[in-house]
MILONU-560242 format. One record per residue (C-alpha): x negated, y, z. Coordinates in steps of 0.2 Angstrom, whole numbers, padded with zeros to 4 digits, always signed. Each point is the difference from the previous one (the first is absolute). Layout:
# residues N
XYZ;...
***
This chain:
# residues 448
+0116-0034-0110;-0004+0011+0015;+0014+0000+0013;+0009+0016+0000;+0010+0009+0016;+0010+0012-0001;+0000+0011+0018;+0015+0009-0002;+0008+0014+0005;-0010+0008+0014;+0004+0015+0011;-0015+0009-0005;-0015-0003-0011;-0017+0007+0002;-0003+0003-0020;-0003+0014-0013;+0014-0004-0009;+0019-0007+0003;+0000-0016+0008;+0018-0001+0010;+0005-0016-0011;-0018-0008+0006;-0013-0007-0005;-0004-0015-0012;-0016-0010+0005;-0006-0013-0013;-0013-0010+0006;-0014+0010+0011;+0005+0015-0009;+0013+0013-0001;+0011+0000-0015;+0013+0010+0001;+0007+0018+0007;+0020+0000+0002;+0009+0017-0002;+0018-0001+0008;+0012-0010-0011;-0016-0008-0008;-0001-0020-0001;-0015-0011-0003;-0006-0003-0017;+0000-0017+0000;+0005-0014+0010;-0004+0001+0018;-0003-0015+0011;+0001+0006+0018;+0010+0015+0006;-0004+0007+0016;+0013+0015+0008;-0009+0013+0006;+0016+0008+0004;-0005+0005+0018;-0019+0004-0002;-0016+0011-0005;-0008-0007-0014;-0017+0007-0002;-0018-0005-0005;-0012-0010+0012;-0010+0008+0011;-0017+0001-0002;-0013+0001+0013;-0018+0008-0001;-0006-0005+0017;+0000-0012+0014;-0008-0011+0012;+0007-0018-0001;-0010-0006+0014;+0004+0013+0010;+0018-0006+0003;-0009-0011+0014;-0006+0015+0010;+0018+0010+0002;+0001+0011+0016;-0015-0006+0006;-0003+0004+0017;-0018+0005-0001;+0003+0013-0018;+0016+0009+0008;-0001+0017+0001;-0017+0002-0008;-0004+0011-0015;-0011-0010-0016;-0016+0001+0006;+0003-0007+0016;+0014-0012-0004;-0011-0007-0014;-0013-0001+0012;+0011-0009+0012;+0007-0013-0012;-0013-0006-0012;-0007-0012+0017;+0019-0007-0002;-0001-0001-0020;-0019-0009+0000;+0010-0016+0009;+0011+0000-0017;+0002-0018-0011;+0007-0006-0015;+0013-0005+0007;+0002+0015+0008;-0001+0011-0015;+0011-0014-0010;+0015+0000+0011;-0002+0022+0003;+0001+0000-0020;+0015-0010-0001;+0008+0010+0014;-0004+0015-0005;+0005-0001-0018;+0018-0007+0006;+0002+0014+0011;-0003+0011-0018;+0011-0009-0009;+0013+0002+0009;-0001+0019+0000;+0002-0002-0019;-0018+0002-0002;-0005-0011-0016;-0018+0004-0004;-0013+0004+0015;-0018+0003+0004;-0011-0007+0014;-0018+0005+0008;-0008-0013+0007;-0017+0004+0004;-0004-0011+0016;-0009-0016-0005;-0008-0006+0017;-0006-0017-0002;+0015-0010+0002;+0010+0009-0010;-0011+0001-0018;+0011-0004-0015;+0014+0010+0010;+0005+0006-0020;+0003-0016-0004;+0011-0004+0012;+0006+0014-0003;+0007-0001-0016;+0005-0019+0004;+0013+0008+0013;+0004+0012-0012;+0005-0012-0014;+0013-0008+0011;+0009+0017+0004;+0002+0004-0019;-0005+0019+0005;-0011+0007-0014;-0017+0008+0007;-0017+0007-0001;-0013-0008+0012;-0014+0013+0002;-0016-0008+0006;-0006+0010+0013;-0017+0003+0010;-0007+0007+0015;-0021-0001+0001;-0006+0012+0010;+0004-0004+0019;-0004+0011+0016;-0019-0004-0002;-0001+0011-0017;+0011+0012+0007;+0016-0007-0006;+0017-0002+0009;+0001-0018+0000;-0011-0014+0012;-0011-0012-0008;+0014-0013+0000;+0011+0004-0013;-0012+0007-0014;-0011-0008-0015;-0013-0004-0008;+0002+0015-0017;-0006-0014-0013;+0011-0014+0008;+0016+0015-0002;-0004+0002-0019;+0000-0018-0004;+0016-0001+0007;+0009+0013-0007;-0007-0006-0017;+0007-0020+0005;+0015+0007+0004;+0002+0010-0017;-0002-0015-0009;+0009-0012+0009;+0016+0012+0004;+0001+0015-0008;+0017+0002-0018;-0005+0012-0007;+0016+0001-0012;+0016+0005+0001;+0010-0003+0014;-0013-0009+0008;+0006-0008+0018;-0019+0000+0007;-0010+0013-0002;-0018+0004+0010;-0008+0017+0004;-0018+0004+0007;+0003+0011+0016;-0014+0005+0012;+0006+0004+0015;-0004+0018+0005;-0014+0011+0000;-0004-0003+0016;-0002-0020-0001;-0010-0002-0016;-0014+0008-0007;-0003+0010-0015;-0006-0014-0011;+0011-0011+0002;+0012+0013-0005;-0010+0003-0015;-0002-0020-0003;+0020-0004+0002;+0004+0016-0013;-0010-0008-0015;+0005-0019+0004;+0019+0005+0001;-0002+0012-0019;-0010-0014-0006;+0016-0014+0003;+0015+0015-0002;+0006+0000+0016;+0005+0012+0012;-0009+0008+0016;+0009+0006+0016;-0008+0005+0017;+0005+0010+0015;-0004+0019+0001;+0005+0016+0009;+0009-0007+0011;-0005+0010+0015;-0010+0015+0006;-0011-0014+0007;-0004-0007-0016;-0005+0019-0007;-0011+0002+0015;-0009-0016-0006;-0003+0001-0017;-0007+0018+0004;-0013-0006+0014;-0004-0017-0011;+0001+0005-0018;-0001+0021+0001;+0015+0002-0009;+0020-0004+0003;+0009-0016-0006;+0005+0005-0016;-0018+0006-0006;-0005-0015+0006;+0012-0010-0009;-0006+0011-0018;-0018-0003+0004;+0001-0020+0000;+0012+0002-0016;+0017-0004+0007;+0009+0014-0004;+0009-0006-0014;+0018-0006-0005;-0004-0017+0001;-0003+0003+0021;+0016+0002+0010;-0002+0005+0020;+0006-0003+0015;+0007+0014+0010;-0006+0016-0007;+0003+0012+0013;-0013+0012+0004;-0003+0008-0016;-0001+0019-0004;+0005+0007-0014;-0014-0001-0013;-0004-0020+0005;+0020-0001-0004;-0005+0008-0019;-0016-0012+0000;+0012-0017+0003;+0013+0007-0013;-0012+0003-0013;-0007-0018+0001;+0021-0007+0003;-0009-0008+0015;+0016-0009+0010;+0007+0002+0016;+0008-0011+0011;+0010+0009+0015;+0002-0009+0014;+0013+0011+0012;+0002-0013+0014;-0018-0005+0003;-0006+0020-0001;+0016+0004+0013;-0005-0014+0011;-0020+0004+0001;+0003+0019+0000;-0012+0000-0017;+0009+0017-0008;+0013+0002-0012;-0004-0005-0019;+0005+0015-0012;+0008-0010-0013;+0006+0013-0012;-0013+0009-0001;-0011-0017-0004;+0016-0001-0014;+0000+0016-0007;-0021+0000-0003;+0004-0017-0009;-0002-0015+0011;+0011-0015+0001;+0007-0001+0017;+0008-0017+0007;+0006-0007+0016;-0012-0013+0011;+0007-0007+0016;-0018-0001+0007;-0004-0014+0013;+0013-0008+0012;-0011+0007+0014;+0000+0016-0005;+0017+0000-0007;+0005-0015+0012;+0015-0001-0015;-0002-0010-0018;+0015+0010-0007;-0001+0011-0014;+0019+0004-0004;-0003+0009+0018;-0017+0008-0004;+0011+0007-0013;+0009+0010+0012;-0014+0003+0010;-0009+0010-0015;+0013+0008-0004;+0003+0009+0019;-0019+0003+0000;+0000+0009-0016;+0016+0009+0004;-0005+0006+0013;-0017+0006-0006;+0006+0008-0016;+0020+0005+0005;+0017-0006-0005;+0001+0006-0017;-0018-0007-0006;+0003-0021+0002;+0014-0009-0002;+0005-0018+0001;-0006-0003-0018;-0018+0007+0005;-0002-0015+0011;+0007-0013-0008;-0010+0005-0018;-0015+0001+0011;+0004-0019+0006;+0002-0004-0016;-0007+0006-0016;-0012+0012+0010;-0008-0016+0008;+0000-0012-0017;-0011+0016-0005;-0012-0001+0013;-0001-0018-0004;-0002+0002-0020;+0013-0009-0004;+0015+0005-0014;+0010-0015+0002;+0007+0002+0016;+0010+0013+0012;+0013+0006-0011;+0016-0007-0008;-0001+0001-0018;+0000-0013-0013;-0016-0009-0003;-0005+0002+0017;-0003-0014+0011;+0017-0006+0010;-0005+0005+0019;+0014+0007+0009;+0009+0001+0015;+0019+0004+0004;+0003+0006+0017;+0018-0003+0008;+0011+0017+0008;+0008-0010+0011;-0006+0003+0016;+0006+0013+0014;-0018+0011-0004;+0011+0002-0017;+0016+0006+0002;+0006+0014-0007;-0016+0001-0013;+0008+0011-0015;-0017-0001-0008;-0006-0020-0001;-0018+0005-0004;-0002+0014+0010;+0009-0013+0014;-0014-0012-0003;-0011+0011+0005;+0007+0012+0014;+0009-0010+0007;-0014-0015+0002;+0001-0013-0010;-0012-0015+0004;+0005-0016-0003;+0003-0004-0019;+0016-0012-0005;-0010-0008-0014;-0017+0002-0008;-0005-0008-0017;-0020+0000-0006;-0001-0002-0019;+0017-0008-0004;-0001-0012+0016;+0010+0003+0015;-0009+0001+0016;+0014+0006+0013;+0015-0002+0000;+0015+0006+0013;-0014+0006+0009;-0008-0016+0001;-0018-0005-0007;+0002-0016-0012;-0011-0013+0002;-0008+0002+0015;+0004-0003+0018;-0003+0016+0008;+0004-0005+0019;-0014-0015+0000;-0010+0015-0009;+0002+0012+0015;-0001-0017+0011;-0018-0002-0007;-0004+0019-0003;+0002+0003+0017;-0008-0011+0008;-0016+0001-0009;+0002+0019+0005;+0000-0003+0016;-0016-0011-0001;-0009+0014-0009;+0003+0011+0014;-0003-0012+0016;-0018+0000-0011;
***
């Protein structure tokens, strides 16, 4: 029989419906809701008090950069907006190996979990020679963590010789890109429910692929049901581009190579007006809003409720550890719900709005029903968050608390059923020789 826990009695829980007794897991699921003065149904074999934490679902999160864990505060991207700090950093990124991009997944997907962030997404789009089969080394780092994710196979192919962004170095061959993305498909990719592995097709950007290839990945990812996710309108820079390049702004450029659909979900999504905002709603294209990156680039400000309220899924993305220099997405949390705050006024966001769009707004994005909210039947990801630090005293409202007052380090996190922190501490793996390793490969990548 399926081992059942009983996490009982939490301050708070981020549920529709009452939940103060706690929560019954059974197995890799959810099983039970308790109302106060409720018990278990049956027989429980573990009981967990909860008594002095947060109980709520495991983040989720729609984009990121592994690798770029290696490149934090780098000396020669600082103060530079994405153009230029892109231009600056792929020469450092073309020196990555799969060791490199082994070790960055590992560190970065601890870093997650211990925010409390269950489920994440990862953009890898470098392939420079020594690092080819980087998603399979990938998911090999991955599986040791016990984090659930999506892998998206990125691309780049069109360097500064076709009039791209990127130099010859880090782009491919379009053939050599399709059959990959269609190994790696069949090799990797669960389809079912609560799937631990899941891959995604992901051109880069407009400005590092060409139109074709666009075309080409659409039809390979419907033909295998997977998902597709790219960069766009991330700055005024990119606008500018697509207009000189393609005669026409991201979005109509993203209709006219057929991804505007609700199997796409985008990064960023800032610099749309008003009638492209209608266009991504009416196709429930996603969007992943990535507050720290857009604050630390200068990109803009994404208008999240207006992408809401025309239909689209909106979720959380921590975006690349050299544009975010953070893997953290209990503090992204906070960070999008300043930014939105203060675009939209005191009385239009709350708490809730951010952590629903960390949760259940990006399991949307990534077409997946089985994850990012606690309900019976859903899969048991969930992270409980101790109040018992200074930062916390005086909270009268424990979720509001976790956001406001700003949460970032989760006391336990559990991925279907199995527990992957706990007392702060990852289970299972020994993090100081990681960052022992981590770091030191870093440094090598930038001395290159």
């Amino acid at each position: 029989m399926p081992r059942r826990t009983w996490i009982r009695n939490p301050l708070a829980v981020l549920a529709d419906q009452p939940a103060s007794a706690g929560v019954v897991v059974e197995g890799a699921l959810i099983a039970e809701l308790l109302a106060p003065g409720e018990a278990p149904a049956t027989v429980v074999d573990d009981t967990i008090d909860a008594s002095g934490a947060v109980l709520i679902p495991g983040l989720v999160n729609t984009h990121h950069h592994f690798y770029q864990t290696l490149t934090r505060a780098c000396p020669c991207a600082l103060g530079k907006d994405l153009f230029p700090w892109l231009q600056a950093l792929y020469p450092v990124w073309a020196g990555l190996d799969l060791e490199m991009v082994e070790v960055a997944t590992e560190l970065a997907s601890v870093e997650l979990l211990l925010s409390g962030c269950t489920t994440s997404t990862d953009h890898h789009y470098l392939f420079p020679g020594a690092a080819a089969g980087a998603i399979d080394v990938q998911a090999r780092a991955i599986g040791r963590t016990g984090q659930r994710a999506v892998l998206t196979r990125g691309s780049m192919s069109v360097g500064e010789d076709l009039g791209g962004l990127p130099p010859a170095s880090v782009v491919e061959d379009e053939d050599d890109i399709l059959a990959d993305c269609e190994r790696l498909i069949d090799a990797l990719h669960d389809p079912s429910p609560g799937a631990m592995l899941q891959i995604a097709l992901a051109p880069c950007s407009p400005f590092s692929v060409s139109r074709e290839l666009m075309e080409r990945t659409a039809e390979l990812a419907r033909s295998h049901r997977v998902r597709l996710h790219t960069h766009l309108a991330e700055t005024a820079d990119e606008n500018a581009y697509c207009e000189e390049k393609f005669g026409m702004r991201p979005l109509r450029y993203l209709e006219s190579v057929g991804w505007l659909a609700a199997d796409v979900w985008l990064a960023h999504g800032i610099h749309f007006n008003e009638l492209e905002m209608g266009m991504l709603g009416g196709a429930r294209t996603g969007i992943s809003h990535c507050p720290a990156s857009n604050m630390l680039l200068a990109s803009g400000h994404c208008r999240v409720l207006e992408l809401e309220r025309a239909g689209c899924p909106v979720g959380l993305g921590v975006d690349g550890s050299a544009s975010n220099d953070a893997s953290n997405l209990m503090q992204e949390v906070r960070q999008a719900f300043l930014v939105q705050r203060h675009q939209y006024g005191a009385g239009a966001v709350s708490h809730l709005d951010a952590l629903r769009w960390a949760t259940r707004g990006s399991a949307r994005c990534l077409g997946r029903g089985d994850i990012g909210a606690i309900a019976p039947g859903m899969q048991a990801d969930l992270a409980l968050f101790r109040l018992d630090e200074p930062r916390f005293s005086g909270a009268g409202d424990p979720l509001a608390g976790l956001v406001l007052c700003g949460a970032h380090r989760a006391d336990a996190v559990m991925v279907g059923g199995n527990w992957r922190v706990r007392d702060g501490r990852m289970l299972d793996i020994d993090v100081a020789d990681l960052m022992a390793r981590h770091h030191a490969l870093a440094a090598k990548l930038q001395a290159t």
